[in-house]
C-alpha positions in Angstrom: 106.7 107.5 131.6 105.2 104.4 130.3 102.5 104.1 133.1 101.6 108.0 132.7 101.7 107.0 128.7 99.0 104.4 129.5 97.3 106.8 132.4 96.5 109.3 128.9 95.4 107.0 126.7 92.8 105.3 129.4 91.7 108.9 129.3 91.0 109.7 126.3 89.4 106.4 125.4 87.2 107.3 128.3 86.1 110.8 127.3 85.5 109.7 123.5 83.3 106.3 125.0 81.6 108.9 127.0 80.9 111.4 124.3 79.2 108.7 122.3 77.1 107.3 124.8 75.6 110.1 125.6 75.0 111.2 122.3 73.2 107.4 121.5 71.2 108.7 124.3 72.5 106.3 127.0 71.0 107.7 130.8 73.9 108.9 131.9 73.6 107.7 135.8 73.2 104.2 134.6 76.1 105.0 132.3 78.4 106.3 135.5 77.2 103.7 137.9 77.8 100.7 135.5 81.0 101.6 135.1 82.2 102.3 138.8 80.7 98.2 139.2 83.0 97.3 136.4 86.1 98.9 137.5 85.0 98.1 141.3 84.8 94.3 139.9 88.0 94.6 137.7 90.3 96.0 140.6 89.7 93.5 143.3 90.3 90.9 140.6 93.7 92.2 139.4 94.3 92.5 143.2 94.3 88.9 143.6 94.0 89.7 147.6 91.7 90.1 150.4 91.6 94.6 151.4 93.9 94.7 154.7 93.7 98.4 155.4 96.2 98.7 158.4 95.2 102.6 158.9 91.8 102.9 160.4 91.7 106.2 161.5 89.3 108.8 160.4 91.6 110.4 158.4 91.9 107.4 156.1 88.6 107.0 155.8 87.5 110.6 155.2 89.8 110.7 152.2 88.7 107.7 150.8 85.0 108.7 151.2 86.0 112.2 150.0 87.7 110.7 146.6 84.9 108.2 146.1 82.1 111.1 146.3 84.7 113.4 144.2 85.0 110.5 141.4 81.2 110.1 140.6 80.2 113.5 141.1 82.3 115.1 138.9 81.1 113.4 136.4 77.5 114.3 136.9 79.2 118.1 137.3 80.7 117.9 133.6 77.3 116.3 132.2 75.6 119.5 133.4 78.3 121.7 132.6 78.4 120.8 129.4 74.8 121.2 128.6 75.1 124.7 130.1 78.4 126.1 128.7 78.6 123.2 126.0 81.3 120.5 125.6 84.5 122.5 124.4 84.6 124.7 127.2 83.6 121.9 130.0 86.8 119.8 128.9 88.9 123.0 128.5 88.0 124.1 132.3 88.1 120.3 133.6 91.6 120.3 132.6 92.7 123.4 133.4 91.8 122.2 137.1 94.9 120.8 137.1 96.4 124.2 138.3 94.7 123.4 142.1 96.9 119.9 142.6 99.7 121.6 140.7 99.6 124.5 143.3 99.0 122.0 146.4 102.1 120.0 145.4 104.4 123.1 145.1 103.3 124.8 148.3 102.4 122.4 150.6 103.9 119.3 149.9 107.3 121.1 148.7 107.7 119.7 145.1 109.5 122.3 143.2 109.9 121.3 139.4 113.6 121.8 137.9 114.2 124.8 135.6 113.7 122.9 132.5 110.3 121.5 134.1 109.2 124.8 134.8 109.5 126.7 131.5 107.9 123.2 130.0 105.0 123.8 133.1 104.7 127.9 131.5 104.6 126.8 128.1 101.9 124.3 128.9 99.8 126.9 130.4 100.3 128.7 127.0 98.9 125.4 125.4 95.8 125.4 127.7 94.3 128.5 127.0 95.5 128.1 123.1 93.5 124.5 123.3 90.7 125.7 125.1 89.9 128.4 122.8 86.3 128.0 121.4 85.0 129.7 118.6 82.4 133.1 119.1 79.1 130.8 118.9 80.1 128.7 121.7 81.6 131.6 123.6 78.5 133.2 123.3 76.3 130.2 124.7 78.7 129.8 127.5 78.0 133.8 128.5 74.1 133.2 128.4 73.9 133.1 132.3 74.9 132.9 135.9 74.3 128.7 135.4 76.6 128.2 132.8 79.5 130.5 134.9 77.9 128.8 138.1 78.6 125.3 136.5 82.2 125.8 135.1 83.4 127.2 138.2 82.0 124.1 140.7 83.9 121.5 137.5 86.6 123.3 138.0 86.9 123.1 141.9 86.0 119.4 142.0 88.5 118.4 138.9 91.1 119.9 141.3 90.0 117.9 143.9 89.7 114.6 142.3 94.2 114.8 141.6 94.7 116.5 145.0 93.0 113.8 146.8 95.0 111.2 145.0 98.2 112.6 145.5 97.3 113.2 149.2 97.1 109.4 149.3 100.3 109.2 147.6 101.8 111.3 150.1 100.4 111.0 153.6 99.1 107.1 153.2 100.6 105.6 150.7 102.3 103.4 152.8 99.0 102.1 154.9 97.5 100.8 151.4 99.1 100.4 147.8 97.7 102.6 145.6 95.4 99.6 143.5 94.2 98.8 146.9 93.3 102.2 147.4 91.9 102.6 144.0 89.3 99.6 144.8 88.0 100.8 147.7 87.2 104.6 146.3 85.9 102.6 143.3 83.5 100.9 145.8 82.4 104.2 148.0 81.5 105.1 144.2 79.6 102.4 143.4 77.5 103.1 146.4 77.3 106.6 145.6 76.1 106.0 142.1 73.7 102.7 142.9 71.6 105.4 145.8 71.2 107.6 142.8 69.8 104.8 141.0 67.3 103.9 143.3 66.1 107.4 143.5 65.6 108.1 139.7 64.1 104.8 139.5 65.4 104.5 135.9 65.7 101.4 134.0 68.6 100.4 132.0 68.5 99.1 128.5 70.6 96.6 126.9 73.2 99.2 125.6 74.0 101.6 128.5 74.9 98.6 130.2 77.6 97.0 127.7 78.9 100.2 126.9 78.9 101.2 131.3 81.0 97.9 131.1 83.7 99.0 128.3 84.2 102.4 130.2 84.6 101.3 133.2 87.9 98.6 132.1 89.4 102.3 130.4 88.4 103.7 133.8 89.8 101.3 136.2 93.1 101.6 133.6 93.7 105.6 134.3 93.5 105.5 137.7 95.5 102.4 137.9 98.4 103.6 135.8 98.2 107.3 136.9 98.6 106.0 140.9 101.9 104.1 139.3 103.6 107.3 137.9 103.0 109.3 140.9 105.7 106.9 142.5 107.8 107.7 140.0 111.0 109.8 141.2 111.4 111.8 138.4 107.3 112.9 138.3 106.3 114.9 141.0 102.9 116.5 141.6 103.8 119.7 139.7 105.1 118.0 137.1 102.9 114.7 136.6 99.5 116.3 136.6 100.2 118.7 133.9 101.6 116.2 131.7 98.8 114.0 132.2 96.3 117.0 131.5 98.2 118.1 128.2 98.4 114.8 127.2 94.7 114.2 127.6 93.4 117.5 125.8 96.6 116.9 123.1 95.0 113.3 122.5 91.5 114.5 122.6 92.0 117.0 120.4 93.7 114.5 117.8 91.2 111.6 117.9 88.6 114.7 117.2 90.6 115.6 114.1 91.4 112.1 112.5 88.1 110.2 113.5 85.3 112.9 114.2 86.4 115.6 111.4 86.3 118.2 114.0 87.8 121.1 112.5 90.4 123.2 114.6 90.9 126.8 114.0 94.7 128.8 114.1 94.9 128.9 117.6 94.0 125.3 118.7 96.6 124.0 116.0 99.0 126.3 117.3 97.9 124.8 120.9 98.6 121.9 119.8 102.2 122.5 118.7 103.0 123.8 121.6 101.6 121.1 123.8 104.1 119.1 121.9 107.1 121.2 122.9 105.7 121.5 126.1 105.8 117.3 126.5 109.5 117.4 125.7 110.6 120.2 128.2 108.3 118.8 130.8 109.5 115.2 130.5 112.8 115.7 129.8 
């Protein structure tokens, strides 16, 4: 529990470093890429070791390539989700995503929750919506057009895909590679991603998007690092984890909003939040 502790707390310092940079006006490529070097820089470090990958086969590969594309790129999907359906709803729909890993772990990789878990896993869904409830004016902006509805739905797909590719590591290979080894390489195959979109923009960093690229990408390197930790946890399975980590992540979110950002919640997301709380105990007990 401590690892997934750390795994939520990585995350939410990452979406409130992200939040501010952008809103000092940081480019938000240079922003991405910086960090992906960082955390590229950081794992091999806390690795200590040279990369023996003993799997070469395409499947390996593919995933890794798959999750490396699916890291950067969903980041560039929430940037232009949020400007079209604006930031409440983005984070609402990137975390109810977690319903597409939630749904491959049950069916295909057979990890059924206990009873308790799953009354925990229907109350949490009860949290969601209640946390994700925006008030009429951004409701309203969200419903403007096809782009915004267009954009929500592809965040939503590829937030799904980022967990489902990591547990299908976890699963099927994570015996070729240990998971920070794993979490280097798809750091690096995002690095490369990010540095070609660089060079295309041809946009030059200043002083600040680079320090604060550096910051994130330490928190970043952290919530992948902890998060591959709790999924070899016995009592955590896929069903189980990613909704915890999700709830944990909009609960924190929401909180640090509150006491630090005097965002003001209506009825329903304080309600959300109270049962998110309830939802913790069921699902982790």
């Amino acid at each position: 529990m401590l690892d997934l502790a750390a795994a939520v707390a990585c995350s939410v310092v990452i979406s409130t470093l992200f939040k501010l940079g952008v809103a000092r006006g940081y480019d938000r490529i240079w922003l991405i890429t910086t960090n992906y070097a960082v955390a590229f820089v950081l794992g091999a470090i806390v690795l200590g070791e040279p990369i023996v990958v003993e799997d070469t086969s395409p499947a390996f590969w593919t995933l890794a390539f798959v999750t490396g594309a699916l890291f950067i790129y969903t980041y560039v999907v929430f940037a232009w989700a949020t400007g079209a359906a604006g930031m409440a709803l983005a984070t609402g729909v990137m975390r109810l995503s977690v319903a597409i890993p939630v749904a491959v772990s049950w069916l295909v990789f057979a990890e059924v929750p206990s009873g308790r878990q799953t009354l925990g896993l229907g109350v949490a869904a009860v949290a969601f919506v209640l946390l994700s409830w925006t008030p009429a004016d951004e409701q309203a902006r969200a419903e403007r057009g096809g782009k915004a509805l267009l954009a929500l739905g592809v965040l939503f797909v590829m937030g799904g895909m980022v967990d489902t590719s990591l547990k299908a590591f976890d699963v099927l290979m994570g015996d070729v590679l240990p998971g920070p080894a794993f979490a280097v390489v798809v750091y690096g195959i995002a690095l490369g991603f990010g540095v070609l979109m660089v060079a295309y923009r041809r946009v030059k960093p200043n002083q600040g998007v680079i320090v604060w690229g550096v910051v994130l990408g330490v928190f970043n390197y952290g919530s992948l690092f902890f998060l591959l930790r709790a999924l070899r946890h016995p009592d955590l399975t896929g069903p189980v984890l990613f909704p915890l980590n999700s709830i944990g992540v909009v609960l924190g979110a929401a909180l640090v909003g509150v006491l630090f950002w005097e965002e003001r919640l209506d009825r329903k997301n304080w309600i959300g939040l109270a049962v998110a709380g309830a939802a913790l105990v069921l699902i982790a007990g």
